[in-house]
C-alpha positions, -999 to +999 in steps of 0.1 A: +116-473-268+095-491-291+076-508-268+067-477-250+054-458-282+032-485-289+015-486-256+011-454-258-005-456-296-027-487-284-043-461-255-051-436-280-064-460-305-090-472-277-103-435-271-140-438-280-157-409-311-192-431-311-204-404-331-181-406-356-176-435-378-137-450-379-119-437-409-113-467-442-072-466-428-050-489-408-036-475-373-005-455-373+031-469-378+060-455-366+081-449-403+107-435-387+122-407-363+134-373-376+166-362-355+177-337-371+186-301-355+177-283-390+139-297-386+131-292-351+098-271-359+081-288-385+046-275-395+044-287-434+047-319-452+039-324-490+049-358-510+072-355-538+055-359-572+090-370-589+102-392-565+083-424-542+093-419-502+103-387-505+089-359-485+094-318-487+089-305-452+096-267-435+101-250-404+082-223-392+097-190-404+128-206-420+161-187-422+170-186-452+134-193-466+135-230-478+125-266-475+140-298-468+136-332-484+136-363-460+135-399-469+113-427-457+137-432-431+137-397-419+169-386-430+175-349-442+190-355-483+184-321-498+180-280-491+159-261-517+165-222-508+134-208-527+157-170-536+145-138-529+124-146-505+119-135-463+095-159-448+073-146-424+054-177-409+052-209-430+022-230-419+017-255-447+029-272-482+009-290-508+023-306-539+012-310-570+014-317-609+002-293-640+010-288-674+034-320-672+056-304-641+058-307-605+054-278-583+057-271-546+031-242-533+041-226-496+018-211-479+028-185-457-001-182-440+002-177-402-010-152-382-013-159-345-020-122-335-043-117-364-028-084-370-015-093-407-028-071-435-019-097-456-004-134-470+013-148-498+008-184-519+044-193-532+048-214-562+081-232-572+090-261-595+100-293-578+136-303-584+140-335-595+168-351-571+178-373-586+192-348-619+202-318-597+230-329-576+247-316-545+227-313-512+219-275-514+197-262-546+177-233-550+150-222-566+134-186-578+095-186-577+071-192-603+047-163-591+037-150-561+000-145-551-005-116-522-039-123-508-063-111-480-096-129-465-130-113-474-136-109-436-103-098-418-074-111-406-068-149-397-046-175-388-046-204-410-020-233-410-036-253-429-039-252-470-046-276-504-047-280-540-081-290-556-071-297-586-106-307-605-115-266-599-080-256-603-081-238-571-064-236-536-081-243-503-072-228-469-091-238-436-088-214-409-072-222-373-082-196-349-117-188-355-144-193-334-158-217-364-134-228-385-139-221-420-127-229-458-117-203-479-108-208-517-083-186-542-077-198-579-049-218-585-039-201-614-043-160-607-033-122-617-003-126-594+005-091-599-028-080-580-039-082-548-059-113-546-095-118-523-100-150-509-139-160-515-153-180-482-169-213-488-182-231-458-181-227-420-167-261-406-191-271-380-186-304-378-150-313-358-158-318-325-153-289-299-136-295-267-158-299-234-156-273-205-134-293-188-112-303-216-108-264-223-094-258-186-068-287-189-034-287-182-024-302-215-026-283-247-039-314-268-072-312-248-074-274-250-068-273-282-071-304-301-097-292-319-078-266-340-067-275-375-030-275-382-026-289-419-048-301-447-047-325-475-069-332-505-056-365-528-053-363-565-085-373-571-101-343-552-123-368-538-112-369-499-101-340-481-079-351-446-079-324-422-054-329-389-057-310-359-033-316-323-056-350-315-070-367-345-071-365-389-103-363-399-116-375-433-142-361-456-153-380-489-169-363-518-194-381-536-196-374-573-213-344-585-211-329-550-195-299-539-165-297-510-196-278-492-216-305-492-187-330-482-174-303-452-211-306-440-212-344-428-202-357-398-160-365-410-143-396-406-120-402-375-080-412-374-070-412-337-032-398-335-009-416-308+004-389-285+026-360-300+039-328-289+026-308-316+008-324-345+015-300-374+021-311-409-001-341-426-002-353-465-011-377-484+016-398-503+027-396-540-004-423-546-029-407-521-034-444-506-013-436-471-010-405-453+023-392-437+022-370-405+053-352-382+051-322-359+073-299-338+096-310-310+124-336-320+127-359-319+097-356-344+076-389-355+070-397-391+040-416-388+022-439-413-018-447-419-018-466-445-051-474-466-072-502-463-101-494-482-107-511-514-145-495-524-150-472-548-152-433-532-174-423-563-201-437-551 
């Protein structure tokens, strides 16, 4: 089985992006496998900010709204039921620390119709695991931020917490363009919030004409984003779509405008069924990726660049 999933990995390592330089991060590595029936439709993955190898991941539109947290080995070891809450379609989690805690924000941001008026950012405290006992804990939620886009409806699976401007970023999926839209982290909860538009992102690649009359939804699609990261530095932003992560470094002084302008970075995925959820780990030096369809790989890039991303 092994043997098989790297031969696989080694083919789509070889894939040639000429005009795209190799991203500062080792190949994947298979961490583990996720078997488990209660995470067959993974689409978010965030890094616990109390505990190392730990991971809080979600299903789509879970019933009863709440996440799961898996080990390095893949294994389910907690349900947080986040109370009084109906999910309608979970795309993406990002993690965090403030004001000496550790929170969890859900973004319940899908909208494959486009017909949603609109969304909702959910904030909840991070348990710590080790304190709470018992597999099953729940939480009620800090706030919760209603929200619309500026310009109509739109899917977006894909969200993250820039926390030098205290503010939340969400990168559309469906759009002819992509494009990044920003709320404030901390908000009027109580009010309908308006999502202000940052940048149009031009530069993933597009599929061919051919590649969009393929059989295989990776080369129609493998352009689309499905998850976003930014570390806690807010100086590198990965964004993962069904084929590849790409990487985008912000120099100092410069805006994420400027950084979603360059040419990104490339991380060629192995072959997956559905590449969904992607974050970076509790020290932002490796990133973690799973997706739909069990069983479900946790894979590993781990860093291996040791310059200094201010420059």
């Amino acid at each position: 089985m092994k043997i098989g999933w790297l031969a696989l990995l080694l083919t789509a390592q070889c894939a040639s992006a000429a005009e795209h330089g190799a991203a500062p991060f080792a190949p994947a590595r298979l961490e583990a496998l996720i078997t488990d029936s209660r995470l067959d439709e993974i689409s978010g993955i965030a890094a616990s900010r109390l505990a190392d190898a730990v991971y809080w991941v979600h299903n789509d539109a879970p019933r009863p709204a709440s996440l799961h947290a898996i080990n390095g080995r893949g294994e389910r070891i907690a349900q947080l039921i986040v109370e009084g809450v109906r999910a309608v379609d979970w795309e993406d989690v990002a993690s965090f620390v403030k004001d000496g805690k550790s929170w969890l924000l859900i973004g319940d941001v899908g909208d494959n119709a486009g017909t949603r008026k609109d969304y909702e950012l959910i904030l909840i405290e991070e348990p710590d695991l080790q304190k709470s006992g018992g597999e099953t804990l729940s939480r009620k939620p800090e706030w919760r931020m209603r929200f619309r886009y500026p310009d109509g409806a739109h899917d977006c699976e894909a969200i993250a917490i820039d926390m030098k401007a205290h503010q939340v970023l969400l990168l559309s999926k469906r759009s002819s363009t992509p494009a990044v839209y920003a709320l404030p982290l901390a908000a009027n909860t109580e009010q309908m919030q308006v999502a202000r538009k940052l940048t149009e992102l031009r530069t993933l690649p597009q599929p061919t004409a051919s590649e969009r009359q393929a059989r295989f939804p990776s080369a129609r699609l493998g352009s689309l984003p499905t998850a976003m990261d930014v570390d806690v530095e807010s100086r590198r932003a990965i964004v993962l779509t069904y084929r590849d992560i790409w990487v985008f470094t912000r120099l100092k002084s410069e805006s994420w405008m400027q950084a979603f302008a360059r040419a990104p970075e490339r991380m060629p995925l192995p072959p997956m069924a559905q590449a969904e959820a992607l974050a970076f780990d509790r020290t932002g030096e490796s990133v973690l990726v799973s997706g739909e369809h069990l069983p479900a790989p946790l894979l590993r890039f781990d860093g291996n660049d040791n310059s200094d991303r201010g420059n």
